[in-house]
C-alpha angles and dihedrals in degrees: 000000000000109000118213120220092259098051089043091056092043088048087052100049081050082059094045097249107131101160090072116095125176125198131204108255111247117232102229127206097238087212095049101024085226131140110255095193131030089239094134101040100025127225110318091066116068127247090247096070109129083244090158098045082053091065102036081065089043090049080048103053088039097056085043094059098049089052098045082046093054094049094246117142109257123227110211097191084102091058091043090063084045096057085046089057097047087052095059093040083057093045094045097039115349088172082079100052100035085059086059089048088057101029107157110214125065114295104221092193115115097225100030095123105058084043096061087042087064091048092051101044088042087051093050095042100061076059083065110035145008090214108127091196092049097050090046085056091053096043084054107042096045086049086057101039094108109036088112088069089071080073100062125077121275095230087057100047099047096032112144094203139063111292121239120239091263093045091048086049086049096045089050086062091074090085095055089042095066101036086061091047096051094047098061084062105126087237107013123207110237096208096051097048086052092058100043099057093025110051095091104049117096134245088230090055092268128105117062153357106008110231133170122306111269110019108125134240106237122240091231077056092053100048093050091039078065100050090047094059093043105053084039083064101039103039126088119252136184081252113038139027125252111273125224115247090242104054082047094059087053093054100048094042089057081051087096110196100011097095146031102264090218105044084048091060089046095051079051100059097038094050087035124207085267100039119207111281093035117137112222135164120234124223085254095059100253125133116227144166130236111240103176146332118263101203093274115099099216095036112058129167114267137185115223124190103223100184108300096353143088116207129178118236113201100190096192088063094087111274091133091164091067121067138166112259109188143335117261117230125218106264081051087066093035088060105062079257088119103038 
């Protein structure tokens, strides 16, 4: 009998195995690389998502680990293309890749997270500067800036409950970790090691780990500090919902001293409160999807199916009549609501 990945997860839980999870394997244009069926993320996400991009940087961070585990010295220049292709998938169409970067159920990759930072920093980023080697330094090393977690122990990373004192101190290793392991790097990236070491310090002298008085925290630091947090509040854990950008803004901005108050409000404007790929309903009734951001943080650009047509909705161009009245959630999609 050939099992299919539902009825080999239900046949596990019977079993009482519950950390196993099995996805549907995506069937790729070989030309486009894209996925021809939403087979892996299901319906409310469109056939057009970069699916295939997504696991060659999951294939990267995961050869990465093991070499890093095994002692070996790593060589980066494969990330590096990566980042290149996640730059010109955000040039050509950033609405795909920001969905990943917001995707509401639970993502059972390993290395998702830092995945959907780097979209995020990179997204934000092209809000800051045209620099194609700058923006490469801040994809990577917002892809990197947590490798030093492969060094700390399994129960601890993916604990469910509170951490103890002595778990919390061995958690908090994972900066120096990968700061080391960066830096043994035959010709080490400046930017990434930073980060590394440096994304959970605070702009007021808190946060970790303690250094000495008066070494900076580095803008690039700052700006992926930003899109950790972020994605950390917004994603989907064993343990916690999904939370709604802009309760997340209001979080981090009552996080007094953590970040740098205009780069925040920059990383506001550029992910919107409505970020690109989010489903919404207008006060008309209509469903729509958000584009991309004008400029204006309540009146996005959307794009609206109208029979056979597609047409593009710029709501800062007057229309105040028309407003957007709520987000849609996932099983909404998923059940023709949005169709």
């Amino acid at each position: 009998r050939k099992w299919t990945p539902v009825e080999t997860e239900a046949e596990l839980r019977l079993k009482g195995c519950t950390t196993i999870h099995f996805l549907e394997q995506g069937i790729f244009d070989e030309t486009t690389g894209l996925e021809e069926k939403d087979r892996v993320m299901g319906d409310a996400l469109p056939s057009q998502i970069p699916i295939r991009l997504y696991q060659d940087v999951i294939e990267e961070l995961q050869s990465l680990s093991v070499d890093v585990c095994r002692g070996h010295q790593i060589n980066i220049d494969p990330a590096k293309n990566q980042i290149s292709s996640i730059l010109k998938q955000l040039h050509q169409d950033n609405k795909s890749l920001m969905q990943m970067a917001l995707y509401e159920s639970y993502d059972a990759f390993t290395f998702g997270h830092s995945i959907r930072v780097c979209f995020l920093a990179l997204n934000y980023a092209r809000y800051l500067t045209d620099d194609e080697d700058v923006l490469n330094a801040i994809g990577l090393a917002a892809l990197l800036h947590d490798v030093g977690k492969v060094h700390v122990p399994f129960e601890i990373l993916h604990s469910q409950t509170r951490l103890s004192d002595e778990e919390r101190r061995e958690m908090e290793k994972h900066t120096w970790y990968g700061a080391q392991v960066l830096l043994e790097l035959e010709d080490p990236e400046p930017m990434a090691v930073a980060t590394a070491m440096g994304h959970h310090r605070t702009l007021d002298g808190g946060g970790y780990p303690r250094l000495v008085k008066g070494i900076p925290i580095t803008t690039a630091t700052r700006l992926i500090k930003i899109a950790d947090v972020f994605e950390a509040l917004t994603a989907v854990r064993p343990y916690k919902d999904s939370m709604s950008p802009n309760r997340a803004y209001r979080i981090m901005f009552s996080m007094k001293g953590h970040f740098d108050p205009v780069l925040l409000k920059q990383f506001i404007l550029s992910a919107g409160i409505y970020p690109s790929g989010t489903w919404v309903e207008l006060s008309d009734g209509r469903r729509a999807q958000v584009e991309d951001q004008s400029g204006v943080l309540l009146r996005p650009v959307l794009s609206i199916e109208e029979g056979d047509e597609e047409i593009r909705l710029d709501l800062s161009e007057g229309l105040e009549d028309v407003r957007i009245a709520r987000i849609l959630r996932t099983e909404e999609l998923e059940s023709g609501l949005a169709r």
